[in-house]
C-alpha positions as CSV (number, residue, x, y, z in Angstrom):
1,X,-2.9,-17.6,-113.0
2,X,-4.9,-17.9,-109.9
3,X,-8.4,-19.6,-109.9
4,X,-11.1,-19.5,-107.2
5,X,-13.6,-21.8,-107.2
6,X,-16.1,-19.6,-105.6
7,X,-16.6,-18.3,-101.5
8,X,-16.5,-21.5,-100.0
9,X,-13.2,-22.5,-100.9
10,X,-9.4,-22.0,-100.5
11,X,-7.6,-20.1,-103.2
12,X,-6.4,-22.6,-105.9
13,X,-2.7,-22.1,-107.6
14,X,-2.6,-23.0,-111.3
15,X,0.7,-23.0,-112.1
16,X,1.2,-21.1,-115.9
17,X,1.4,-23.0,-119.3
18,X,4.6,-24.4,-120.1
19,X,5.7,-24.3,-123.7
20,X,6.1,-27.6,-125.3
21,X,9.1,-28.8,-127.0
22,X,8.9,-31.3,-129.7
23,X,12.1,-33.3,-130.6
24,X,12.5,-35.6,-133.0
25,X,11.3,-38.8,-132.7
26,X,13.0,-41.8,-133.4
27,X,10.6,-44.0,-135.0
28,X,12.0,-48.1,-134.5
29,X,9.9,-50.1,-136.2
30,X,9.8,-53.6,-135.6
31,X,8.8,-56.8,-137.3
32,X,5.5,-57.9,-135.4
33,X,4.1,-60.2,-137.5
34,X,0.5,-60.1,-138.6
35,X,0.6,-56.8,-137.1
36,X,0.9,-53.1,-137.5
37,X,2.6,-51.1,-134.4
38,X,1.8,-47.7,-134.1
39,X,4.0,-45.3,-131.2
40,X,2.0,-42.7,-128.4
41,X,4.5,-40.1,-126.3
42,X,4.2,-40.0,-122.3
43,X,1.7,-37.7,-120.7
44,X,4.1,-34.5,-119.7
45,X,5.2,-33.9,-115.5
46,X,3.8,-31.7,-113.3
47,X,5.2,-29.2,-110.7
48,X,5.4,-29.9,-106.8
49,X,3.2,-27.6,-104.2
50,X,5.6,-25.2,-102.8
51,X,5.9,-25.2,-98.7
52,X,3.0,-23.4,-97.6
53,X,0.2,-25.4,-100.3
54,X,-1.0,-28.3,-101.0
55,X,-2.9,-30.3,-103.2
56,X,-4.4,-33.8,-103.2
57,X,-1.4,-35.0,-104.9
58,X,1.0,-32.9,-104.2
59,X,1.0,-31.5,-107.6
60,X,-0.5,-27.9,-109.1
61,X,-2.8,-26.4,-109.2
62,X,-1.8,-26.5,-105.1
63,X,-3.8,-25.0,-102.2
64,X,-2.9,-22.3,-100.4
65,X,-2.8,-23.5,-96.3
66,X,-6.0,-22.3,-94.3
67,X,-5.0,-19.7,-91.7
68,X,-4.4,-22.1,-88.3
69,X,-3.3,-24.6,-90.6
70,X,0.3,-24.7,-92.6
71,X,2.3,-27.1,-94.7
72,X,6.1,-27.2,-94.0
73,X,7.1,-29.2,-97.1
74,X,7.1,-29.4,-100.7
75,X,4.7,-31.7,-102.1
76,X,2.3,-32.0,-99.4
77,X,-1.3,-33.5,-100.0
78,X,-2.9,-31.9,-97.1
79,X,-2.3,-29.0,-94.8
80,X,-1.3,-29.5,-90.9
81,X,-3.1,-28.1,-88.2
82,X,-1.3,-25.6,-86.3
83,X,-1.1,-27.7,-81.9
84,X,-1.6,-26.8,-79.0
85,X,0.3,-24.0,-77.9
86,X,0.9,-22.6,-81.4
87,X,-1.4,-20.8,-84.0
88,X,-1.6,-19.4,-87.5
89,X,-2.7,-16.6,-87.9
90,X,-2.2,-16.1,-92.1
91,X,-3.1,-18.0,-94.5
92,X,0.0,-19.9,-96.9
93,X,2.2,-20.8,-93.9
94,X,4.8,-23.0,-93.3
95,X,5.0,-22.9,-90.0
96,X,3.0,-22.4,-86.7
97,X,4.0,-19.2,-84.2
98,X,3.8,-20.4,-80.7
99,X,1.9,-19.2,-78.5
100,X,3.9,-16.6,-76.6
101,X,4.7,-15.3,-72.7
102,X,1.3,-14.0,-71.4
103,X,-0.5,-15.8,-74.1
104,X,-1.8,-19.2,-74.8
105,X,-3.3,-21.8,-77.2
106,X,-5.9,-24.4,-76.0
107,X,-6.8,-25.6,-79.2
108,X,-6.0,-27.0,-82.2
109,X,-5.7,-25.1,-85.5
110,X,-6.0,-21.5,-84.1
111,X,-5.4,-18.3,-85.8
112,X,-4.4,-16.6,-82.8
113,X,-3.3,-16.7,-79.3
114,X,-5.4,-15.9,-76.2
115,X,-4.2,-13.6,-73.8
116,X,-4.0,-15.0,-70.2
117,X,-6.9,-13.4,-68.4
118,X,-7.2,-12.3,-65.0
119,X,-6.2,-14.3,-62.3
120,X,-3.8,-15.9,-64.5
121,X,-0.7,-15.7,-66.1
122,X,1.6,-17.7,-69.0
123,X,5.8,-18.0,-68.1
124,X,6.4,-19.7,-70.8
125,X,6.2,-19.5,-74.9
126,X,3.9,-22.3,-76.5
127,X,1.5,-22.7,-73.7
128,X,-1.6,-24.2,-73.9
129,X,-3.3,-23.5,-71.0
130,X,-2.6,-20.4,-68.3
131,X,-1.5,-20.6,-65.3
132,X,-4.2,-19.6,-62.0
133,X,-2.1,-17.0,-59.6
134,X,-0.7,-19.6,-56.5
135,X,-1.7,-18.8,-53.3
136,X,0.3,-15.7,-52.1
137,X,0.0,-14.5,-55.6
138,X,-2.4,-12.3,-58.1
139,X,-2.7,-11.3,-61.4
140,X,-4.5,-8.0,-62.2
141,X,-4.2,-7.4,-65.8
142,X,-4.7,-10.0,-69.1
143,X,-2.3,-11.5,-70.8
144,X,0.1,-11.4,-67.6
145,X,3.3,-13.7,-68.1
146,X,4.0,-13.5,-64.2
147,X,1.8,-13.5,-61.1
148,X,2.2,-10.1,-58.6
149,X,2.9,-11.2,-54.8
150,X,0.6,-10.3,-52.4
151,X,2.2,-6.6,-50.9
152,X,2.7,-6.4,-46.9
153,X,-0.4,-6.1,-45.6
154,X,-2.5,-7.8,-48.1
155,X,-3.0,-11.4,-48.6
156,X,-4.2,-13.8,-50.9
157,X,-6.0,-17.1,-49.8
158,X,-7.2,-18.8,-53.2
159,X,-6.0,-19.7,-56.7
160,X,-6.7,-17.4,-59.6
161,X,-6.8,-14.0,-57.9
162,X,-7.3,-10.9,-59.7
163,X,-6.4,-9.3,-56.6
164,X,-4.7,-9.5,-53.1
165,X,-7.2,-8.5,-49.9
166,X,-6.1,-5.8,-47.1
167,X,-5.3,-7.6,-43.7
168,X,-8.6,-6.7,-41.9
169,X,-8.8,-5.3,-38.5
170,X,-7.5,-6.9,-35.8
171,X,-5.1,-8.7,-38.5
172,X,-1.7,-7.7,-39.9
173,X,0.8,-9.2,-42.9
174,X,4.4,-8.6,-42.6
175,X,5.9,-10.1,-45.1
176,X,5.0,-10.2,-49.6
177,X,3.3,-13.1,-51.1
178,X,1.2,-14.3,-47.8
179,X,-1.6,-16.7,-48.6
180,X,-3.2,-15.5,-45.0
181,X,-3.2,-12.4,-42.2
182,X,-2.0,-12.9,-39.1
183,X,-4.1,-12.3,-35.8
184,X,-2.9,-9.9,-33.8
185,X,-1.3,-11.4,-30.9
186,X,-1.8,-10.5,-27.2
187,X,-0.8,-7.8,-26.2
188,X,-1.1,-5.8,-29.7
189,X,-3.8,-4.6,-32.1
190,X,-4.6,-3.8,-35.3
191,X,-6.3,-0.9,-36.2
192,X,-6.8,-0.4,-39.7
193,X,-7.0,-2.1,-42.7
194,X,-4.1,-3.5,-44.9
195,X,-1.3,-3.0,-41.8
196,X,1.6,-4.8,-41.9
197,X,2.4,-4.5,-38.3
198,X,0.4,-5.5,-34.7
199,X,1.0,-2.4,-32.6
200,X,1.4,-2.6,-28.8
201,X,-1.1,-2.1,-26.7
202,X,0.4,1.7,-25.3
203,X,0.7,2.2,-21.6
204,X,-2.7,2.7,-19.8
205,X,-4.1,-0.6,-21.8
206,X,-3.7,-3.7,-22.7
207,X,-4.7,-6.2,-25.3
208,X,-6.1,-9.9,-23.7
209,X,-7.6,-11.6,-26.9
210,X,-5.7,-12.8,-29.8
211,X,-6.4,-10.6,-33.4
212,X,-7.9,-7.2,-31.2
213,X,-8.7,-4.4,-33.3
214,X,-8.5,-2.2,-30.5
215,X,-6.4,-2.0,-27.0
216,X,-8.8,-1.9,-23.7
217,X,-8.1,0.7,-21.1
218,X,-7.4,-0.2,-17.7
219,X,-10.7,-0.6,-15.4
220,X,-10.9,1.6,-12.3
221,X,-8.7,0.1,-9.8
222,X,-6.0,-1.4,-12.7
223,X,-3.1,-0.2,-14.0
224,X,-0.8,-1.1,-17.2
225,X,2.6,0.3,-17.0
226,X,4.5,-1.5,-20.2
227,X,4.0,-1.3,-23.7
228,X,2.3,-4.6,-24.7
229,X,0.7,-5.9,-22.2
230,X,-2.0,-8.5,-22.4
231,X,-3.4,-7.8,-18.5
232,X,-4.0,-5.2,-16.5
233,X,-2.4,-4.9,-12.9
234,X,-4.3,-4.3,-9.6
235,X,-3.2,-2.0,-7.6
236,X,-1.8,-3.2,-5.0
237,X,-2.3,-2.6,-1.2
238,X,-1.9,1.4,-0.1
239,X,-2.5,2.0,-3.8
240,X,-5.7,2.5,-5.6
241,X,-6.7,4.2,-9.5
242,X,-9.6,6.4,-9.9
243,X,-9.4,6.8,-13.6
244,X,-9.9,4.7,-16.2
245,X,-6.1,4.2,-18.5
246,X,-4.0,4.4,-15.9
247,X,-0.5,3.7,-16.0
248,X,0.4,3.7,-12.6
249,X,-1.3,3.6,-9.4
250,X,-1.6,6.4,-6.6
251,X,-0.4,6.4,-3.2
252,X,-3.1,6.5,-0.3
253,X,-2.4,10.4,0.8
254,X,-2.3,11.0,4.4
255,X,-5.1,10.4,6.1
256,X,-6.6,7.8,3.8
257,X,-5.7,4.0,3.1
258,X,-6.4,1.0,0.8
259,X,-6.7,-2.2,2.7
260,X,-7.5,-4.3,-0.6
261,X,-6.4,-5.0,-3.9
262,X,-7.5,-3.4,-6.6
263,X,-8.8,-0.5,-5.1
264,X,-10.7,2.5,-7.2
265,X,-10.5,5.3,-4.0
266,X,-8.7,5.5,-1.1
267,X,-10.9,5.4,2.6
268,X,-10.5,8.1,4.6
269,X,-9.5,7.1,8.4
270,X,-12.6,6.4,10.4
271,X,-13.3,8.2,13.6
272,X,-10.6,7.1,16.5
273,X,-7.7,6.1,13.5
274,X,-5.4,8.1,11.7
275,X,-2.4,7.7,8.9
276,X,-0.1,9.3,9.0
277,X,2.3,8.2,5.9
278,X,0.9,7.7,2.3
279,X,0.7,4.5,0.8
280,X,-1.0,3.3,4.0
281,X,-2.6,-0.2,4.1
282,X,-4.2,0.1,7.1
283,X,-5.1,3.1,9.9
284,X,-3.6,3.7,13.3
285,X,-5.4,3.6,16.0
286,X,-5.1,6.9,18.1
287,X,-3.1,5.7,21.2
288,X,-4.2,6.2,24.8
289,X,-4.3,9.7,26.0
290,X,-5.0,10.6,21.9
291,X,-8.0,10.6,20.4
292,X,-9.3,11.3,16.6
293,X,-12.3,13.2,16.4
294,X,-12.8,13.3,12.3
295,X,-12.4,11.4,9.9
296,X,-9.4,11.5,7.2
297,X,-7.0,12.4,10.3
298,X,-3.3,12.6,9.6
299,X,-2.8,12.4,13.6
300,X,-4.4,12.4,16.9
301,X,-5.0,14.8,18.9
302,X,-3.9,14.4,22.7
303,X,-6.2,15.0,25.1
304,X,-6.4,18.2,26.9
305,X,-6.0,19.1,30.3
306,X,-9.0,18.3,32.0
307,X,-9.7,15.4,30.2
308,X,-7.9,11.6,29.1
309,X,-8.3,8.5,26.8
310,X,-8.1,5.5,28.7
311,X,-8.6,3.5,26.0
312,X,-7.2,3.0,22.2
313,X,-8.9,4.5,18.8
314,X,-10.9,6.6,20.8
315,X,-13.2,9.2,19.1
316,X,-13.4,11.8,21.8
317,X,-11.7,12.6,25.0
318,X,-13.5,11.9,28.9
319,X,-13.9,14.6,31.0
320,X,-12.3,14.1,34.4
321,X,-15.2,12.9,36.6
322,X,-16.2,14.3,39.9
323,X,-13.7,14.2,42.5
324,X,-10.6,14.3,40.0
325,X,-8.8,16.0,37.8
326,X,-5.8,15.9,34.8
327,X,-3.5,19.0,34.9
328,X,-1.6,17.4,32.0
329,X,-2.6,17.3,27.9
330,X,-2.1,13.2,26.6
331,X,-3.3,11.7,30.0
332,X,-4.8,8.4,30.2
333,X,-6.3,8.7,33.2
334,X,-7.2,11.5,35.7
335,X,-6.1,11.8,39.0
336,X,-7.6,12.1,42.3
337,X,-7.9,14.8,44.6
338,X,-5.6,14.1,47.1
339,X,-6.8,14.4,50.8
340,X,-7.1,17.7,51.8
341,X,-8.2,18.7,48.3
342,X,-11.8,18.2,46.3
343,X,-12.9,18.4,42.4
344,X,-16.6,19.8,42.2
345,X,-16.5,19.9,39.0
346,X,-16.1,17.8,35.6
347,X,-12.9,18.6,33.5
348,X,-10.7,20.3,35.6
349,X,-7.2,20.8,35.5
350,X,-6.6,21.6,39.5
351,X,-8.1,20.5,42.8
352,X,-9.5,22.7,45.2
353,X,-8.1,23.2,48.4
354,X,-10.6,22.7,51.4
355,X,-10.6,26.0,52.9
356,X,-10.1,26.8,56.6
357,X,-13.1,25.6,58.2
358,X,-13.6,22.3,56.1
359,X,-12.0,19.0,55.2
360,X,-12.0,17.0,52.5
361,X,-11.1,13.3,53.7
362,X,-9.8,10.2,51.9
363,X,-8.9,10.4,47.9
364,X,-11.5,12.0,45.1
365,X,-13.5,14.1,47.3
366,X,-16.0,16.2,45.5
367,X,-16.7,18.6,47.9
368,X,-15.8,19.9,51.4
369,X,-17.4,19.3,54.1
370,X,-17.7,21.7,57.3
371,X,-15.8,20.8,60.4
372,X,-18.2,20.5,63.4
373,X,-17.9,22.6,66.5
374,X,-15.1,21.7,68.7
375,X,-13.1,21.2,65.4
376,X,-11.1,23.4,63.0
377,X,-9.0,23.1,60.0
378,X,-6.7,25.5,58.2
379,X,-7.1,25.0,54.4
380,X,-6.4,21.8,52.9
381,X,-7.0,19.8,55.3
382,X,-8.1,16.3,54.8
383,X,-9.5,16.1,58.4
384,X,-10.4,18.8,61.3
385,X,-8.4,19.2,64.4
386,X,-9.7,18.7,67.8
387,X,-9.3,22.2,69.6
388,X,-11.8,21.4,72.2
389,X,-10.6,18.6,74.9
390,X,-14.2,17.9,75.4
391,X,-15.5,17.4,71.5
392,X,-16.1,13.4,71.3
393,X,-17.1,12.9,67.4
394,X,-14.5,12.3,64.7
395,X,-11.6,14.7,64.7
396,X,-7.9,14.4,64.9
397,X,-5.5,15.7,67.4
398,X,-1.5,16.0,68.7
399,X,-1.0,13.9,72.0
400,X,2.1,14.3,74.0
401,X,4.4,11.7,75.3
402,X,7.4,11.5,77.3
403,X,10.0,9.7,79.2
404,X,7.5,10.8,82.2
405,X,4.4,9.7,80.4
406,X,1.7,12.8,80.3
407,X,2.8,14.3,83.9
408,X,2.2,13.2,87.0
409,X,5.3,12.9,90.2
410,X,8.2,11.1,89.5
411,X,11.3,10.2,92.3
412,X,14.6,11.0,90.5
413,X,16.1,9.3,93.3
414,X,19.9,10.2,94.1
415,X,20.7,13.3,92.2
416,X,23.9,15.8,93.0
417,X,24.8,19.2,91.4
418,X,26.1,18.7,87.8
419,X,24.2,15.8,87.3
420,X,21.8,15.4,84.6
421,X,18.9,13.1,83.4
422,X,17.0,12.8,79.6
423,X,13.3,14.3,79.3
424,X,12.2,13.5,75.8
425,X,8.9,14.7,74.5
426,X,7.4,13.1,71.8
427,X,3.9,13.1,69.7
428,X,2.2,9.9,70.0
429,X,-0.8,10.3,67.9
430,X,-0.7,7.8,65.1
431,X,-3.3,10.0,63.3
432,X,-2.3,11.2,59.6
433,X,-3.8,14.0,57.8
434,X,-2.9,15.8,54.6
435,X,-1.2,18.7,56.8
436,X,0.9,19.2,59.6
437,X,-1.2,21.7,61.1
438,X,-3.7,19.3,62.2
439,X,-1.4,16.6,63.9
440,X,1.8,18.1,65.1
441,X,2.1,18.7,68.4
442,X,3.9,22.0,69.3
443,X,5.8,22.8,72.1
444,X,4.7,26.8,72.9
445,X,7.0,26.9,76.4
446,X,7.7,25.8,79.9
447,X,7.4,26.7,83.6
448,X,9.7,25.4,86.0
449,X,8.6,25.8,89.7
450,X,12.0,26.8,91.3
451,X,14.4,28.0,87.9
452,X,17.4,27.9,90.6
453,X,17.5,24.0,91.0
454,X,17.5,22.8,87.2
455,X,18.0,23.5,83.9
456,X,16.0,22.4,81.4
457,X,18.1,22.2,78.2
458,X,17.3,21.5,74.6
459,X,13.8,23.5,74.8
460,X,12.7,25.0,71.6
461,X,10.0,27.3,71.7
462,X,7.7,26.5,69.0
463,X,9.1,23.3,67.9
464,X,6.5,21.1,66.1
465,X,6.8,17.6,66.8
466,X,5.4,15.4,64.0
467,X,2.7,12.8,64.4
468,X,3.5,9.2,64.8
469,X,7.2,9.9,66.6
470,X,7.8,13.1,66.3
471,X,10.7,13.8,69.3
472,X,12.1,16.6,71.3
473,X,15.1,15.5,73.0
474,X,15.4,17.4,76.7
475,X,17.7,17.2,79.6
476,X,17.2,18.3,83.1
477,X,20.6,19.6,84.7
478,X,21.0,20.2,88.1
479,X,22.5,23.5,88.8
480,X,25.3,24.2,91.8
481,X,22.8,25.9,94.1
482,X,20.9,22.6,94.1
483,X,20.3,21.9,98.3
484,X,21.9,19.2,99.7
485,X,19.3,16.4,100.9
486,X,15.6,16.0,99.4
487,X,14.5,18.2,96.4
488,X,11.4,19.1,95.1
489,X,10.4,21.1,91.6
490,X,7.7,20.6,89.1
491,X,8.2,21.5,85.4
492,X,5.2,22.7,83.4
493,X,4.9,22.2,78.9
494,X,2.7,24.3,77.4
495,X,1.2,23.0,73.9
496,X,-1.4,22.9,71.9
497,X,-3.1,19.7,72.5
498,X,-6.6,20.5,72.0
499,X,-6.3,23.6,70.5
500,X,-6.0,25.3,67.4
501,X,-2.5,25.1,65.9
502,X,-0.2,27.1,67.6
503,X,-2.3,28.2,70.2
504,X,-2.6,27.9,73.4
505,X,-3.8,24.1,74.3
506,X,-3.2,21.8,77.0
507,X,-0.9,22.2,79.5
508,X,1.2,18.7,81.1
509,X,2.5,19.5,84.8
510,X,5.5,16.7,86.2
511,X,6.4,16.8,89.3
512,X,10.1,15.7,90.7
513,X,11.6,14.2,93.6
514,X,15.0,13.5,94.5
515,X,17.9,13.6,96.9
516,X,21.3,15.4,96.8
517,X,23.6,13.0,98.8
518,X,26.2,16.2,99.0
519,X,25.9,16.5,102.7
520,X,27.2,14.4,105.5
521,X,24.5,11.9,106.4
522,X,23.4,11.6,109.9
523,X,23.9,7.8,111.0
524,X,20.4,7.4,111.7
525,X,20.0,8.3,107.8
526,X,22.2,5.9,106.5
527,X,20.0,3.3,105.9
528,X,18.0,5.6,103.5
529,X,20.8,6.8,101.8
530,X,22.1,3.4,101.0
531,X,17.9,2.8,99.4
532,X,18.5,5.9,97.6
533,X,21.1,5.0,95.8
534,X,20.0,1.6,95.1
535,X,16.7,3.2,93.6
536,X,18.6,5.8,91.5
537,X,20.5,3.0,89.7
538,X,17.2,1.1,88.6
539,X,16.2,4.8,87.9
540,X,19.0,5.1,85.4
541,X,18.8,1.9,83.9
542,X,15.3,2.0,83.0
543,X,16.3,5.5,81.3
544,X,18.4,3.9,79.4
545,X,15.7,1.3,77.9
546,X,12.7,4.3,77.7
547,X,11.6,6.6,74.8
């Protein structure tokens, strides 16, 4: 039967009454002298405590074990404490259960097993202690037997975690079980929370810090044109960005440029400069004759006629000055009215011819001045013509020359019919003027006293002889009738020497000698003739040196 003591104590086994058996006793009886002897049976043996009890001698009545405790042998005089690692968890036992995965035991004679508790985990069976999650590593629920890596884009930095963190901004985790987030590098960003990538900075921005949460745009006057860039590019010379993100910079149009790096607008072309390509640098100055009158040209504009640029990256065009004139559109400078010709006028395209009446002398005139009396011109004229032999002032004027000088008697010396000598006329003046009708001399006809002597051959009428040289080239030719011994005839030019042009003018009278040696000569002339001859000769040979 069972017996218990009372609250306080274990459950005592009292092992049931065995019956007795009596057998017969053999009674030897000795001879002790002096003595009686009397015989006493042994006490009877009692049962061993089963596995699982005890007693304090190992004998019933036996104790049960204590839950936490148990006895593995028969016999035992005390009950075992269940280690580390192991419990009991019922009373009687003969073993200890050890602790298993997920659980642990950390002290001695326990009843049950604890279950790891967050943050750490039990791998093994019979543990005494759990295990805090490594680094990398978590443990979200009790009685864990493994540790949970840390997922991409979380992390975990310290022991025993119940749970992994989410990469923060500006931080990524690519790979399970990280014990840290990685900083975005340059050139990429991270934007939300628990990423497991960087992402690159797109065009139009760029990343220049390491673990960005965010890609910057690109300032005014910057660019980014790749994916991942930690920098943004200026734009370059002839480029320039007005926005801010840009991924590529703009071409300077026509009539604007960017001279600098970096540029957020393109400058339009000052006044006197132009550009005419896009992507300019710089502005072209408007060449000579070309001017720019606005600004943001695309080219210049050549001067007009009655005006010229005489200089480069000129603004505005001059207008031909008094005296001068441009009758062509790009000119760089204006010309002057010739002689003969005057400009009264700023920006014109023509000169002015003096009219009849007046002169305009020398280059540039600006007017026309009157000729004075005793003068005349005929239109254009760059001087006035003397048509009055007595006028003294300033004027200019034909003159005549010859082989016979201006008239005046002459000895032709020894001359017979068929015989011929030169007469050239010239026009000696060495005055120039802007028309012929003011110096050339013309010959308007001749007079010869007795027609039946000479000829006079190579006579134009109205032939104008030039000034400076000008030259008729005459002949006198001694007709058949021509009277044997002396000879006298006078030959009169008509021109207009001292007259208007054309007209009637001065009139040059020669008068000629000579002696036609046909006839027999009486000997009382002989003498004479043989002079005459000798003085024809030198005649002819100074001919033949005179113009």
């Amino acid at each position: 039967m069972t017996v218990t003591d009372d609250s306080t104590r274990l459950p005592r086994i009292t092992p049931a009454p065995r019956p007795r058996i009596w057998l017969p006793a053999i009674v030897a009886f000795a001879a002790i002298p002096g003595a009686a002897v009397a015989y006493s049976p042994p006490p009877p043996i009692q049962p061993s405590c089963n596995p699982g009890s005890w007693s304090s001698n190992g004998r019933v009545p036996c104790n049960l074990a204590s839950a936490g405790y148990f006895v593995a042998q028969t016999g035992a005089t005390s009950q075992t404490p269940a280690p580390l690692g192991s419990y009991v968890s019922a009373t009687g036992a003969t073993s200890a259960t050890p602790a298993p995965l997920g659980r642990y035991v950390d002290t001695m004679a326990a009843v049950a097993a604890k279950p790891a508790p967050l943050g750490s985990y039990v791998d093994t069976v019979g543990a005494s202690a759990p295990k805090l999650a490594p680094l990398g590593r978590y443990v979200d629920t009790t009685g864990a037997s493994a540790a949970k890596l840390a997922p991409l884009g979380s992390y975990v930095d310290t022991l025993g975690a119940s749970a992994a963190k989410l990469a923060p901004l500006g931080k990524y985790v690519d790979t399970t079980g990280a014990s840290a987030a990685k900083l975005a590098p340059l050139g990429r960003y991270v934007d939300t929370v628990g990423a497991s990538a960087a992402k690159l900075a797109p065009l139009g921005s760029y990343v220049d810090t390491v673990g960005a949460s965010a890609a910057k745009l690109a300032p005014l006057g910057s660019y980014v044109d790749t994916t991942g860039a930690s920098a943004a590019k200026l734009a370059p010379l002839g480029k320039y960005v007005d926005t801010t993100g840009a991924s590529a910079a703009k071409l300077a149009p026509l009539g604007r440029y960017v001279d600098t790096v970096g540029a957020s607008a393109a400058k339009l072309a000052p006044l006197g400069t132009y550009v005419d390509t896009v992507g300019a640098s710089a502005v072209k100055l408007a060449p000579l004759g070309a001017y720019v009158d606005t600004t943001g040209a695309v080219a210049a504009k050549l001067a007009p006629m009655g005006s010229y640029v005489d200089t480069t990256g000129a603004s505005a065009p001059k207008l031909a000055p008094l005296g001068s004139y441009v009758d062509t559109v790009g000119a760089t400078a204006p010309k002057l009215a010739a002689a003969g010709y005057y400009v009264d006028a700023m920006g014109q395209t023509a000169p002015l011819a003096a009219p009849a009446g007046r002169f305009a002398a020398g280059l540039g005139s600006s007017m026309a001045s009157a000729c004075p009396t005793g003068t005349n011109s005929y239109g254009a004229g760059s001087a006035c013509r003397v048509v009055n032999e007595a006028y003294m002032g300033a004027g200019v004027t034909p003159l005549l020359g010859s082989t016979y000088g201006t008239g005046g008697s002459h000895d032709l010396g020894s001359l017979a019919p068929g015989d011929s000598f030169a007469f050239n006329v010239s026009n000696t003046s060495a005055q120039s003027a802007s028309t012929a009708s003011l110096t050339s001399l013309t010959l308007r006809g001749y007079t010869l006293s007795n027609p039946n002597l000479f000829d006079l051959v190579g006579f134009v009428d109205g032939k104008q002889l030039a000034a400076g040289g000008g030259l008729a080239a005459l002949a006198l030719h001694a007709k058949a009738g021509l009277p044997a011994g002396a000879f006298s005839f006078s030959l009169t030019l008509d021109t207009d020497q001292y007259a208007d042009f054309g007209a009637a003018g001065k009139q040059f009278t020669y008068t000629f000698t000579g002696l036609n040696p046909s006839a027999v000569p009486e000997p009382g002339s002989a003498a004479l003739l043989v002079l005459g001859v000798g003085a024809l000769g030198l005649l002819r040979r100074r001919r033949g040196t005179c113009h």
